[in-house]
N, C-alpha and C positions, 0 to 999 in steps of 0.2 A: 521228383514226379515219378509216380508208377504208369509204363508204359501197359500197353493192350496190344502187339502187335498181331496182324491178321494177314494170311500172305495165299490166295485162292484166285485160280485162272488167271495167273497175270495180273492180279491186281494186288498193290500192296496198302494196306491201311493198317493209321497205328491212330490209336486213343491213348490219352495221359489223362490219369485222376490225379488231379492236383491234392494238398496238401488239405485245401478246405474241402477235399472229397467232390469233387467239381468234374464231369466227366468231358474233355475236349477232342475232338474230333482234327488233330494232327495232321494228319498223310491220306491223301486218298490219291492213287497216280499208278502211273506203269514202272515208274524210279523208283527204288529204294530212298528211306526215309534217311533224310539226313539232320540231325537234331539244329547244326549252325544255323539251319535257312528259316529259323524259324522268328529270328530277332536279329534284321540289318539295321544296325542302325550307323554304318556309315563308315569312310577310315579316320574319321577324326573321331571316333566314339571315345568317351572320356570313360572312365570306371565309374563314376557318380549315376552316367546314363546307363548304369548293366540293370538297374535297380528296374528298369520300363519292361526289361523283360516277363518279370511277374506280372507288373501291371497290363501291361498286351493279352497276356495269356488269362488275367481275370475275368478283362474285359470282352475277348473274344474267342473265338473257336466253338464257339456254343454247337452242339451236334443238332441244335434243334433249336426253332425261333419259334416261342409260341409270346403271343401278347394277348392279354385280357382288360379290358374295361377297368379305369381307377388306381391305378399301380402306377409308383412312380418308376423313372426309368432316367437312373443318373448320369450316363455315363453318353458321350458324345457320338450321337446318330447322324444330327444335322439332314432335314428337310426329311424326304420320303422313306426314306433306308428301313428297310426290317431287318433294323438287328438292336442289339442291348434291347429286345423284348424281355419284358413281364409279364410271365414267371423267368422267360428262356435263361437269364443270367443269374436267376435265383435256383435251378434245378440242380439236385446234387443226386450224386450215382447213388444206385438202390441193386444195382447187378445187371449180367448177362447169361444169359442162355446160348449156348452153341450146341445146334444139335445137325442131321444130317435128315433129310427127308429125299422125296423119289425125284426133285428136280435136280437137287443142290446143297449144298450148306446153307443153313439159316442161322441167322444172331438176332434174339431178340434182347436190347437194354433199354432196362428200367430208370426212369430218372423220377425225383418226385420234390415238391416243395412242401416240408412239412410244416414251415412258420408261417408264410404271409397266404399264396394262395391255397392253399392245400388241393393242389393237383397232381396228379400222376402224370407221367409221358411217358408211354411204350415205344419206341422206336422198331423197326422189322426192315432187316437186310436180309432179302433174299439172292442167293448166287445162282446161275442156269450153270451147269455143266457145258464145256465146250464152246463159250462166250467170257468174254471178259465187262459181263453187265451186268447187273447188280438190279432188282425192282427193290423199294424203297417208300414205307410210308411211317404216319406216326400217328398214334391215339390218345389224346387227352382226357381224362377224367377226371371230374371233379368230384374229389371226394372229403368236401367240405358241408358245410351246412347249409352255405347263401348260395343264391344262382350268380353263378359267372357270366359273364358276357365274353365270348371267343370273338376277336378280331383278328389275326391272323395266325394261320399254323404252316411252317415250310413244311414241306417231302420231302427238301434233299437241300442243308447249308456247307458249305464247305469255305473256309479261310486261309489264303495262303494260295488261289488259284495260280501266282504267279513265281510263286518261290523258289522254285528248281534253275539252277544255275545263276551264274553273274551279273550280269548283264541287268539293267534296269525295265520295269513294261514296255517304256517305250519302244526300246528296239526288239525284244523278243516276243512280246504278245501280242496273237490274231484273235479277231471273233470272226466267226461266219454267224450272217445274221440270215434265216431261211424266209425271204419275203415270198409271198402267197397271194394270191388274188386272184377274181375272177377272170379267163382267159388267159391271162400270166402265172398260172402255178411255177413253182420249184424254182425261182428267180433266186439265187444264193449269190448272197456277196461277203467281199472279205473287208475288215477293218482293223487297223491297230487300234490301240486303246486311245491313243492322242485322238484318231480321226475322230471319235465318239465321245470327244471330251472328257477322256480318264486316263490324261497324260499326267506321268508321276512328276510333277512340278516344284519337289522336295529331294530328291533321292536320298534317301538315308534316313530322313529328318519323319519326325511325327506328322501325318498329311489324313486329314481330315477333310474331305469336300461337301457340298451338297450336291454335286452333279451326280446323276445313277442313270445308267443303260436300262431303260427299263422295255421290256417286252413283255406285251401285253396281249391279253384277249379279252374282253367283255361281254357278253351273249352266246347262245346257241351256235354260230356259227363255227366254231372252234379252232376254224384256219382261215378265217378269211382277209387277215394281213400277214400273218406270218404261220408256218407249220410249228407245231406244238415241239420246239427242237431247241437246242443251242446247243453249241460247239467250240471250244476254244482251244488253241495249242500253245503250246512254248517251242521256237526256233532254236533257240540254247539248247533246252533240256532235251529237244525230238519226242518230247509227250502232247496227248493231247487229253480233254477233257469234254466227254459229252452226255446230252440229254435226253429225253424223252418223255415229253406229260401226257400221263395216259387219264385223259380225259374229257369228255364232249360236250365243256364250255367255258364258262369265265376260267382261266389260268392267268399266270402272272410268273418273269424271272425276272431279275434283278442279279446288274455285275458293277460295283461299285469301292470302293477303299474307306477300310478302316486299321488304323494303327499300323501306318506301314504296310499293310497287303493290300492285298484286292480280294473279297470272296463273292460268291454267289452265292442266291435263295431261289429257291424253286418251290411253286406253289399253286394251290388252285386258287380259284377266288379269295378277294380281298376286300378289305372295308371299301381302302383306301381309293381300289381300282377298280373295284365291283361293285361295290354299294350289299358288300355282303356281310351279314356275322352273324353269330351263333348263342342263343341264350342257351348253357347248360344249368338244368336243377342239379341239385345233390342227389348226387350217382350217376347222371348222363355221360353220354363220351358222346365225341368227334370224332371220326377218322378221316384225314388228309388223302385226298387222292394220291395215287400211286404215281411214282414218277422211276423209269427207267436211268441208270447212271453207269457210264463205263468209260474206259481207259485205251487209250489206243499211242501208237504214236503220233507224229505230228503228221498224220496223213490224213485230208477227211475222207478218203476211198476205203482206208483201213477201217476208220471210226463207222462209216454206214456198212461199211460189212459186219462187223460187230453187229452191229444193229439191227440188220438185215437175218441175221443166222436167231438172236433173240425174239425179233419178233414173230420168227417162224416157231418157235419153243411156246409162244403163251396164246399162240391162236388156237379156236376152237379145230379140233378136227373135223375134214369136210373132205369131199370126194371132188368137188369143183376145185381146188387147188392141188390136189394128185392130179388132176385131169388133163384143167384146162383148157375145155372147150372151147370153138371159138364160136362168138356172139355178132351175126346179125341184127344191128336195130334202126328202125326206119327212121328214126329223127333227121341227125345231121348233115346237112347239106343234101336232105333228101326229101319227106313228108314234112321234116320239120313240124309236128303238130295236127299235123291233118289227115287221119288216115281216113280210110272206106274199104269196105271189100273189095270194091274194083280198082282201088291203087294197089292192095295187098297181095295178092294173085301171084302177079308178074313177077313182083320182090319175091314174091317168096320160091318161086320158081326159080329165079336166079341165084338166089342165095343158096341153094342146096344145090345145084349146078355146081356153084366154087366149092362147095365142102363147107358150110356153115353149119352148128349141130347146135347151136339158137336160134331163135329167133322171135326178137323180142316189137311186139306192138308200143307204141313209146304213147305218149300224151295226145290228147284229143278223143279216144274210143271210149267217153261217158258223156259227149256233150254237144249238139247241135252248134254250128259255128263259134263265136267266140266263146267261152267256156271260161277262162279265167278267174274270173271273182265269184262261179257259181259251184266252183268244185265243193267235193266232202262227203256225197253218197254214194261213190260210184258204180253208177248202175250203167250197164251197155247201153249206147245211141243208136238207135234203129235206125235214124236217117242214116248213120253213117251205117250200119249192117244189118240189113234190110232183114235177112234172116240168124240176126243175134253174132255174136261174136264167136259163138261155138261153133260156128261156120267155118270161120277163120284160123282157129285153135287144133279144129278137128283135122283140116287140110293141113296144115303144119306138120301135126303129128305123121300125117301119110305120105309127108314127105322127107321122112327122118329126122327133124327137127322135135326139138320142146320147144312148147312155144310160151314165150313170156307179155305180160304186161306193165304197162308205166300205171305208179300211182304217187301219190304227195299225202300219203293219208294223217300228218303232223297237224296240218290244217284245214280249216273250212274259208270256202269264202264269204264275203258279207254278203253276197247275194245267194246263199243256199240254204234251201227251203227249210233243214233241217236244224241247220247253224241258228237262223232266225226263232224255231221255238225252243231249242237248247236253254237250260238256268246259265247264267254267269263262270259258275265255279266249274263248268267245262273248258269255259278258257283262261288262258292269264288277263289280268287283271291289273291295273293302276290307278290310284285316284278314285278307284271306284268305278273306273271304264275301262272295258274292253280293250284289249292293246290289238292295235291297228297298224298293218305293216303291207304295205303293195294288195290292200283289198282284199286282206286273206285275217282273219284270228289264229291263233295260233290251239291249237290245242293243250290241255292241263294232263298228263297221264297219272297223273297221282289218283287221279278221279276216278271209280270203277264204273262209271258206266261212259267214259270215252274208251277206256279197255276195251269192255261187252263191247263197243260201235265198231273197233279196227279190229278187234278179232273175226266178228262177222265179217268185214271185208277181205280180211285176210282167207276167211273158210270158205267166201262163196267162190271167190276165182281159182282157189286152187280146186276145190271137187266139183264146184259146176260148170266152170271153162278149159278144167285140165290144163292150167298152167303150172311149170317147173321153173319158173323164173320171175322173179317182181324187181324192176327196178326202181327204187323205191328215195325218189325226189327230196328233195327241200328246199323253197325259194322263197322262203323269206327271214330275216332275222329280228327278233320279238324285244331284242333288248336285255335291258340291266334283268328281267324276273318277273314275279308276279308277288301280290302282297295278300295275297288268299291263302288263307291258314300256314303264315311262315314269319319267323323273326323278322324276315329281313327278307325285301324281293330278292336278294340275290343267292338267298336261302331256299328261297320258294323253285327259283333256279335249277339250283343244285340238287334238289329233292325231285324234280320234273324227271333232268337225268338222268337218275337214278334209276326213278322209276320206266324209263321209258329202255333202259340196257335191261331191268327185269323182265321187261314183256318181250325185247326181242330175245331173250334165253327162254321164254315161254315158246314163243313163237316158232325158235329151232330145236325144242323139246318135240312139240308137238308136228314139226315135220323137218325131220334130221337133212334131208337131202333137196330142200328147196334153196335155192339160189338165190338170195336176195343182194342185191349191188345198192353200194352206198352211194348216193348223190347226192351233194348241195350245191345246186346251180354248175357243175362240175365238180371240183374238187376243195369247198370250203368247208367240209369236216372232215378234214384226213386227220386222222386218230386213233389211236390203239385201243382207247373204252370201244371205241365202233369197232374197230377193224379188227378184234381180237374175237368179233363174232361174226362180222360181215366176211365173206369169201371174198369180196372182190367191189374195186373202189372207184367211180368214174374221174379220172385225172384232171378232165378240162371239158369246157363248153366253146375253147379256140377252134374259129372256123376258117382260118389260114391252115391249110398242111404245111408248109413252108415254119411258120412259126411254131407247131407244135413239134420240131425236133429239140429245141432246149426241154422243152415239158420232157418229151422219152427220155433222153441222155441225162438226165437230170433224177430222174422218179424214183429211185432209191434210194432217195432221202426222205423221204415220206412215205413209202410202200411196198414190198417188198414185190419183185417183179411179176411173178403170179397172182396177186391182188390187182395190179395195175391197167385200168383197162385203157386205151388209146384208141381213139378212133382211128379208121384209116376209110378213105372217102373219093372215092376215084371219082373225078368231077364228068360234069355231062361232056364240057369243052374241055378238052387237054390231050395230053399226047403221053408216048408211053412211060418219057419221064416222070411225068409227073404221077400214076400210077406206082411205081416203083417206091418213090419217094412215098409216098402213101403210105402203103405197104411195110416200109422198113420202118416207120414211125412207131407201127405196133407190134414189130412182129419179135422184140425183145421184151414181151410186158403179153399183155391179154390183147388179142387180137377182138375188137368192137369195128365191125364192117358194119359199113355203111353205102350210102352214095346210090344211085340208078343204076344197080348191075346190070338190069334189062333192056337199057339205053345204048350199053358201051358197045363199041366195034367189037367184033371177035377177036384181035390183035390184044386189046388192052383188057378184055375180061379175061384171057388165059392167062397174062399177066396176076390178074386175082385168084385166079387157080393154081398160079404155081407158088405165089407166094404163102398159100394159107396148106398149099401140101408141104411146103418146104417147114411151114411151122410146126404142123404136125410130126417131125422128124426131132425137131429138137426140143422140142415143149418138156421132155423126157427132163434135159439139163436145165432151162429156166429153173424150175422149180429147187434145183440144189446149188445154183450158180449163187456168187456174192459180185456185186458192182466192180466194174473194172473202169477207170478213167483217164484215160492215159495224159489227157491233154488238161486234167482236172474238169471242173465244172464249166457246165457252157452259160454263155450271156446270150440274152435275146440278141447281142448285137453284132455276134458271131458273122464272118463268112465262111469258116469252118466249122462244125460240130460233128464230136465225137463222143461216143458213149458206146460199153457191150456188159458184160457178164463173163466173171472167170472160174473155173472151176481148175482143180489139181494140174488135169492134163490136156486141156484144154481150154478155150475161150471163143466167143462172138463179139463181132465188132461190128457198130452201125458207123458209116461216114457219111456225114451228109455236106452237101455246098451250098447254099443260098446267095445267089446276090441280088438282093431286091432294093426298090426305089426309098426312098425315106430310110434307110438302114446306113449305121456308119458301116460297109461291109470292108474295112483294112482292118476290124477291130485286135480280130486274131492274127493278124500278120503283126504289128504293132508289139502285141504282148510278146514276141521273141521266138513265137515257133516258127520252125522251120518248114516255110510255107512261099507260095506264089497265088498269084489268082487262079492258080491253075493247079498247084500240086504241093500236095500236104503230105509231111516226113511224121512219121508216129512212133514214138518210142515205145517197145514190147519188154524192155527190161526189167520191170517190174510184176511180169507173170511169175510164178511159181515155177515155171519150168522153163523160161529163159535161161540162153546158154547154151541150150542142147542144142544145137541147129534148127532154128522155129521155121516151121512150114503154114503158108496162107493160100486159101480158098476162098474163091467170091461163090457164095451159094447162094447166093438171088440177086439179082437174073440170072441165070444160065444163059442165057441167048444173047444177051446184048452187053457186050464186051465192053470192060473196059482195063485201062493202062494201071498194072501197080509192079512194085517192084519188094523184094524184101532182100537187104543188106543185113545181115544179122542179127542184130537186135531190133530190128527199123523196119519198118512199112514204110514206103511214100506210094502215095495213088498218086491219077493222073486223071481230073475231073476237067474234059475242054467245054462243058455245057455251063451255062448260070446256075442252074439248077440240077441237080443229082444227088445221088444215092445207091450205097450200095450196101451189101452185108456180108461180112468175111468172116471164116474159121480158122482160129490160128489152133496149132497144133505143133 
């Protein structure tokens, strides 16, 4: 076998052209490539068994799993599994390209079937500079005479995810699976491969299952059971192996064993999973979404810093994440829905008071009381702003503020005026009916005259309300697609998409320095296709503050800390704890204030002014900081949580205590840190500049004191309340 080896930022990857010109995708890892690990088959392996190693290597390693319609497919998959796809096992090497471009090294290799289906695959591995992450897609074309039918194409296969070192799956491989949901975003948990039912129940021996880990998304929502992520390590080898699907709907991965390994497929939509495929004529292509791939140790702190430092590399350039402004919005735990001039006033008074330099009007300012099912044109409610919203907009401005507005402009509801004389093919479509989801249609952007409808929306509130800020909704999810002018609804889908990331690069063409925040019901489209042009992400719709410290400590793993926004919502009843705790929830991420500032004591509103001055100090480092975890990832079921941000020569640390009712609150004592219900030991060892003599500062509160100590490498605080929080500088 002729090897390919490639060895760029830390990452080493080898490719072997087999014998029948077959191109296989070997090594992708932080370790060097070791040829033995690539056929165990065991210490009783007989010389008669060496013969399975060709056969392994025919059968699998495929750099690319494409499958088409009518192919047969020999060789043993068993149940759901994408692999031994047709053509993927029929593609034979046609070349690579290695060239150097302004991000990175690029390789693009060609593979092609010239006998059965006659298709091409381009594969593209792009490198960032100064990351060990890789983006990664692949293009089919058919360049045959008959239409092909596309059922599935991976972004990113790799075999052998377990290969490195002795030791069998069972004992050395983790997955972290990033669970997602409404009010419970960044939920991360860990599994071996046994707990998942992909215990190697053979060792050595040829082990074929039908069981597959499959992680899935179906619909527009794009995280609303899991973040478009995965993550896996080896404890042997100290490597790890992660994900990233940059995409804003149906995705699909899969980690499952064949011939002795275990590999994974990453992918967008699928027949199987999607109700997706692709008819190609003679000379059409595909392109497979892009999916993000890197190499780390067995750290997942390392892995989301990787991550963390790349995602900041492919985002749109904008002045709101240099910045970092903080955002006032009357929603949570405050208007919730119902604004007026005369609620707005006061807020807005108090918000510029604390140092807010948004401030954004949230949902309800198009609509006489319940409004829900009539949304879609929206135009200002007089009831609610007797003299227009520009009233409201204009006062803002005079009080040093941009002022922004809420919209949902994806959908219309079944009761609006406009929706009702609308053709069909403005929305999606099934059966021949309207698809129906919580009283809203969904809008079609492929369509040019749903374009013409939200561009006017978009043109009249920014030139005729002078807003610089739209936060910009979605609360409903439409399902599998739409069957109006597409192969396949989940095609129709995927072209929606498309077309709706084209408008919003129209839409920040046409005004570079508008501020548009991703929302779905909180945080159920955290994604890269979005967020590589969105500035800034809403994390959660959790109306516990107490609960939203796993969301903070947690949130870079799905966003990079200056994208992330967090409420912080100083309640009408409470005390200065709980203010604080508020406060420290967002003040490592995007500061989103909220709550009755003009309600509070003087005691607990300066509390909000010293917190959002103290942010302003450091906002400088958010932006070039990477995740720091000391205690790893937090569990909702935490009595401890910890999370901050490390840069070179320094770090911030958030500590937070909950002990609330209904809560297992021993869970983090339990798990072996060195803890009381009172006082939590932190390990600093793994700073970059541990060792030197580490020095700690609590910089918020200033005023209200509390107990910590540092022993060398170690923090222990001293929380005697239920409830607390603090925020330290280590240096």
């Amino acid at each position: 076998m002729e090897y390919i080896r490639i060895h760029e930022n830390g990452i080493h990857i080898v490719f072997g052209i087999t014998e029948k010109k077959q191109l296989k995708l070997l090594h992708f890892s932080k370790a060097e490539f070791c040829e033995a690990d690539l056929c165990k088959l065991g210490p009783e392996c007989k010389e008669e068994d060496l013969g399975r190693k060709q056969q392994y290597l025919d059968e699998a390693f495929q750099l690319v799993q494409v499958n088409l319609s009518g192919y047969n497919r020999p060789y043993e998959k068993h149940g759901n599994k994408h692999i031994v796809t047709a053509p993927g096992y029929l593609l034979t090497y046609a070349g690579m390209e290695d060239s150097v471009n302004e991000i990175g090294r690029k390789l693009t290799i060609y593979q092609e079937d010239r006998e059965v289906t006659h298709v091409r695959v381009e594969t593209v591995m792009q490198f960032y500079r100064g990351t060990s992450v890789i983006r990664m897609f692949s293009r089919v074309i058919n360049e045959g005479a008959e239409v092909q039918t596309l059922e599935y194409i991976s972004s990113f296969c790799y075999t052998g995810i377990e290969k490195e070192g002795k030791s069998n799956s069972d004992a050395k491989m983790r997955v972290r699976i990033p669970y997602n949901g409404w009010q419970k975003e960044m939920s991360i948990k860990e599994y071996t491969f046994g707990d998942l039912g992909l215990a190697q129940t053979q060792p050595g021996v040829y082990q074929r299952t039908s069981q597959v880990l499959e992680v899935t998304n179906t619909g527009n929502w794009s995280s609303k059971k899991y973040l478009p992520l995965g993550y896996v390590e080896n404890t042997e080898a100290h490597t790890s192996l992660f994900w990233q699907i940059e995409h804003n709907g149906s995705w699909h991965y899969e980690i499952s064993d064949q011939n002795t390994h275990f590999y994974v497929c990453v992918s967008g939509p699928t027949e199987v999973q999607s109700h997706w495929f692709k008819n190609l004529a003679p000379g059409e292509s595909f392109t497979s979404v892009p999916v993000a791939v890197g190499v780390a140790g067995d750290s997942f702190e390392e892995a989301i810093g990787q991550l963390t430092k790349y995602r900041r590399l492919i985002r749109r350039t904008n002045r709101d994440d240099e910045n970092l402004p903080v955002i006032f919005n009357d929603y949570m735990n405050c208007l919730f829905g119902n604004p007026t001039t005369e609620k707005e006033f006061p807020l807005i008074d108090a918000a510029a008071e604390c140092g807010c330099e948004y401030f954004v009007i949230d949902a309800g300012w198009y609509a006489p009381g319940e409004w829900w099912d009539s949304v879609g044109e929206w135009q200002e409610c007089r009831e609610r702003f007797p003299n227009g919203i520009k009233e409201v907009t204009d006062y803002i401005r005079q009080k040093g503020m941009i002022p922004g507005v809420w919209l949902e402009l994806e959908v219309m509801g079944i009761n609006c005026e406009k929706a009702k004389k609308a053709p069909d093919d403005w929305f999606f479509v099934r059966h021949g009916k309207r698809v129906f989801d919580r009283s809203r249609y969904q809008l079609d952007f492929r369509n040019p005259a749903v374009i013409h409808h939200v561009n006017e929306v978009i043109d009249r509130v920014v030139r005729e309300y002078g807003v610089g800020y739209i936060k910009m909704d979605y609360n409903i999810e439409p399902g599998i697609g739409t069957e109006i002018n597409a192969d396949s609804v989940g095609q129709g889908l995927l072209e929606h998409e498309k077309a709706y990331l084209a408008w919003l690069d129209d839409v920040f063409t046409r005004y570079p320095d508008l501020v548009i925040e991703n929302c779905s019901s909180g945080g159920l489209r955290i994604d890269y296709a979005l967020l590589s042009r969105y500035s800034i992400q809403s994390t959660s719709d959790q109306e516990d503050y107490r609960n939203y410290a796993t969301i903070a400590a947690n949130l870079a793993a799905g966003v990079t800390p200056e994208q992330g926004a967090v409420w912080s919502y100083p309640m009408r009843q409470g005390d200065k704890e709980e203010v604080i705790y508020n406060m420290i929830n967002a003040m490592l991420a995007r500061i989103h204030q909220s709550g009755h500032l003009a309600e509070l004591p003087v005691e607990r509103k300066d509390l909000v002014k010293e917190g959002i001055a103290c942010y302003k100090c450091i906002r400088v480092d958010i932006k070039k900081a990477v995740p720091f975890l000391p205690l790893d990832v937090a569990d909702n079921e935490d009595l401890w949580v910890c999370g901050g941000l490390q840069l070179d020569n320094k770090a911030y640390l958030a500590v937070w205590k909950r002990k609330m009712e209904g809560k297992n609150n021993d869970r983090r004592l339990r798990a072996g840190t060195e803890c009381t219900e009172t006082t939590l030991s932190i390990p600093l060892n793994s700073l970059p500049f541990a060792g030197k003599g580490i020095k700690v500062s609590c910089i918020y509160p200033k005023n209200e004191p509390v107990k910590f100590e540092v022993h060398g490498d170690e923090l222990t605080v001293c929380y005697d309340k239920p409830v607390m929080a603090r925020l330290f500088e280590i240096w």
